[in-house]
C-alpha positions in Angstrom: 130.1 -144.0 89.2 133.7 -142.8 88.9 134.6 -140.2 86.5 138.3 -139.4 86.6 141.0 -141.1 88.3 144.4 -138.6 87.9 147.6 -140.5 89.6 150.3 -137.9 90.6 153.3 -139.8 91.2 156.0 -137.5 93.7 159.5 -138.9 94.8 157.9 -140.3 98.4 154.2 -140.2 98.0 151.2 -140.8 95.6 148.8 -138.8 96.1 144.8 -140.1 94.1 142.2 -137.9 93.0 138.8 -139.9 91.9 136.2 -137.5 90.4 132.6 -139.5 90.7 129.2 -138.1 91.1 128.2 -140.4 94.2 130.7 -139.2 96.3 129.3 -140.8 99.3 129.9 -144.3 97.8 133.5 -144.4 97.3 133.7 -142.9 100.9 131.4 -145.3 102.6 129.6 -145.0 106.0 132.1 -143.3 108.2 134.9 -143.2 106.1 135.7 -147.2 106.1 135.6 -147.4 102.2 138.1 -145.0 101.7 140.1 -146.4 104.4 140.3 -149.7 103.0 141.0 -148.4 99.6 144.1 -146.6 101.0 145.3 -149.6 102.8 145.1 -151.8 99.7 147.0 -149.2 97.4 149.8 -149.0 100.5 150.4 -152.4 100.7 150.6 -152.3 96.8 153.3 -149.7 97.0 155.9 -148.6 100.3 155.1 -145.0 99.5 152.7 -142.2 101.5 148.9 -142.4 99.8 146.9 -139.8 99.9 143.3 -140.1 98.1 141.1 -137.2 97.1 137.6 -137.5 96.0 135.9 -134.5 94.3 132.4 -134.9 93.2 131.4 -134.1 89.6 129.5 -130.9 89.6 127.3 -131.6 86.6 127.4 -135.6 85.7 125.0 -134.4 83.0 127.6 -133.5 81.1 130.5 -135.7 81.4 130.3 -138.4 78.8 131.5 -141.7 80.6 129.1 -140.9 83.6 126.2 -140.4 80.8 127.5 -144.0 79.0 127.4 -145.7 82.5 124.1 -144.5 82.8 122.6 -145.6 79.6 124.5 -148.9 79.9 122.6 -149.6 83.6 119.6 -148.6 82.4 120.0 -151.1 79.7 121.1 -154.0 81.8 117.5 -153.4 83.7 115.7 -153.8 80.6 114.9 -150.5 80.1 114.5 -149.1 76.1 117.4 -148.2 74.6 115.2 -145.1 73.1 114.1 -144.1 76.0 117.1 -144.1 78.1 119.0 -142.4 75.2 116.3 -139.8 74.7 116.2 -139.2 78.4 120.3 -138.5 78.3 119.6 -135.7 75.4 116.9 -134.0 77.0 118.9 -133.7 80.3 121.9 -133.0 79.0 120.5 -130.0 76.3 118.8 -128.9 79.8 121.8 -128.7 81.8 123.4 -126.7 78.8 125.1 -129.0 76.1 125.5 -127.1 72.8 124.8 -130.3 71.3 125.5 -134.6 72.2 125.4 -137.7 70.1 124.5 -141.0 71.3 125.0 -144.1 69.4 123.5 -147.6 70.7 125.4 -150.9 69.0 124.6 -154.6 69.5 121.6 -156.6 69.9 119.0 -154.2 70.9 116.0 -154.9 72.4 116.8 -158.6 72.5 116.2 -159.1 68.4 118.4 -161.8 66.8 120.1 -159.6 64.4 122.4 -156.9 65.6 121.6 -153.3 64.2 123.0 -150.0 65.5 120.7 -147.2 66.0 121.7 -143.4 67.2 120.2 -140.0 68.3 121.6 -136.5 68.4 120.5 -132.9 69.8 122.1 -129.7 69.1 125.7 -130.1 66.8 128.3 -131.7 67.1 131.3 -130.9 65.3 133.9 -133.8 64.8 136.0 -131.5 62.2 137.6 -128.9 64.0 140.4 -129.1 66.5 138.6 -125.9 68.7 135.5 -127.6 69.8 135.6 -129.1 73.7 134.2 -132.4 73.0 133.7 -134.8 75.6 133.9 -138.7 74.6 133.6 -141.8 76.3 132.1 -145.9 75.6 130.8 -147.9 77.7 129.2 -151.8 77.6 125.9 -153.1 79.1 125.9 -156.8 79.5 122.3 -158.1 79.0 121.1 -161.9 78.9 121.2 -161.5 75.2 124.6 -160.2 74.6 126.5 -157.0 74.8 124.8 -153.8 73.4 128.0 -150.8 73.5 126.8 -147.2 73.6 129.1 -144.2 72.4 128.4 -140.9 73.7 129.8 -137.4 72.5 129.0 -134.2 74.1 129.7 -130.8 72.7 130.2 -128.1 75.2 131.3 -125.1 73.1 134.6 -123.9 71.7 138.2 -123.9 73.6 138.9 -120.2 73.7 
């Protein structure tokens, strides 16, 4: 699951760094992944690539990686409650000040779409000083898509 992707562009080279909490994925078994990733964005381009991949310390609390979590668990047929509640607990654990999770679409299968949401802690949407971290992602089930929004509160910018 991949995080960040930050693209610094210099005069004669690019230089890639993909923040994921799996790094051993994107690098593969002896490198090859990353190898093959590097040759397909050099043919792309006729500059010097050079790819970085840092691994997210806490994926707890960054919101797309707690999204793409929800939305796989989803896809397996897992509860929506339960994978929702099991993102709040860990994430007020790890040391969220406070996260909100909204679940929209056809949920659990029913023929009418509802949208149903849990929060923990606070989270301020007001006030420019809070460090909120935002993302959405989509889960693709037999019965249609179900998209889940996820904010996390981490404090104030100082």
């Amino acid at each position: 699951m991949v995080a960040d992707i930050i693209i610094r562009r210099l005069s004669n080279r690019l230089i890639l760094s993909i923040n994921t909490a799996q790094p051993g994925k994107v690098i593969g078994k002896g490198g090859e992944e990353i190898k093959k990733l590097r040759e397909e964005v050099k043919s792309l381009i006729e500059r010097d690539v050079t790819i970085n991949i840092e691994e997210v310390r806490i994926p707890e609390l960054d919101a797309l990686l707690v999204a793409q979590n929800i939305s796989g668990q989803i896809t397996l047929r897992i509860s929506h409650r339960r994978a929702m509640k099991r993102a709040l607990i860990s994430a007020m654990k790890i040391g969220a000040k406070g996260i909100k999770i909204a679940c929209a679409g056809r949920l659990g299968g029913t023929e009418i779409a509802r949208t149903e949401s849990q929060h923990e802690g606070k989270v301020p949407l007001q006030t420019l000083n809070a460090d909120i971290d935002y993302a959405c992602a989509t889960a693709f089930t037999i019965y249609g898509t179900v998209g889940i929004k996820v904010w996390i509160y981490k404090g104030t910018i100082k």
